[in-house]
N, C-alpha and C positions, 0 to 999 in steps of 0.2 A: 825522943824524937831524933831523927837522923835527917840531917843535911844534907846536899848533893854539893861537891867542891862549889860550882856556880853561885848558888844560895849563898853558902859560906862569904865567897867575896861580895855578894852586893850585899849582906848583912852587916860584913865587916866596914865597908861605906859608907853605912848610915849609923855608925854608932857614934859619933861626933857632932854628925850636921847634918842639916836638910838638903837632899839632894834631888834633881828631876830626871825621871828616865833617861832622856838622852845623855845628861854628863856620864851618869852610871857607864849607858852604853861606849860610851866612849873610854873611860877608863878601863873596863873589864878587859876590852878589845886590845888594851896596853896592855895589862897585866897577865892577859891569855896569850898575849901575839896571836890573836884569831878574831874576826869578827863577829859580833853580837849584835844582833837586830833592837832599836828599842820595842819592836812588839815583844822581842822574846823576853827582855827585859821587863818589860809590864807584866808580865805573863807571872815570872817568878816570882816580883814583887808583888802579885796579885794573891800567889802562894802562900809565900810568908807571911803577907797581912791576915789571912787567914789563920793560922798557928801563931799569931798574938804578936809577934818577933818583931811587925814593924807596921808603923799608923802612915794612913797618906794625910797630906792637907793640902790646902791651896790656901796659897799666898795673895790675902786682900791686900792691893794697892795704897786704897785708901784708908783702911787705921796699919796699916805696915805690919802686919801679924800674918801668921801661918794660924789656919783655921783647920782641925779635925771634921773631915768628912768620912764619910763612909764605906768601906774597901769597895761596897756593890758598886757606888760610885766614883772609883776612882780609872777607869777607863773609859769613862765619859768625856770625864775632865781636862780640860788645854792646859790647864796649868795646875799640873798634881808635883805634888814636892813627897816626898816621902822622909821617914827618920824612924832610928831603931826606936822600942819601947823600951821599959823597963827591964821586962820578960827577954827583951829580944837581946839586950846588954848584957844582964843576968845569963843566958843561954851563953853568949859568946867569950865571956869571962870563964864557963864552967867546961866549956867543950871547944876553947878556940885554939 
């Protein structure tokens, strides 16, 4: 599997911790010195989640947890978090 430099950095993002489109979008736009849309950002992320590399959830308020939803659903959703998987870690360790 081959990555496009973009992928690269928002995969690299979410190997740590749970991030929402817009911060992504925001940092990318540092790290590019270019701006990035968060549609465009959802977009890629919408990618990766597909290619296994990285899970969305939404953050329940009330028990305080990040909940696994489903990538179809994750452009529905106001409040999508995303983070690498296993697979997605595993790839970034083997090809970062």
């Amino acid at each position: 599997m081959n990555l496009s430099d973009i992928e690269n950095v928002v995969l690299d993002l979410l190997l740590d911790d749970y991030e929402e489109p817009r911060i992504i979008a925001k940092n990318i736009s540092t790290f590019i010195a270019s701006p990035i849309t968060e549609q465009e950002v959802l977009s890629i992320l919408g990618s990766l989640a597909k290619s296994g590399l990285v899970q969305p959830f939404i953050y329940d308020a009330r028990t305080q947890q990040y909940m696994k939803i489903e990538s179809a659903l994750a452009h529905a959703s106001q409040n999508i978090w995303f983070l690498a998987t296993t697979t997605g870690r595993e790839w970034a360790a083997n090809n970062g």
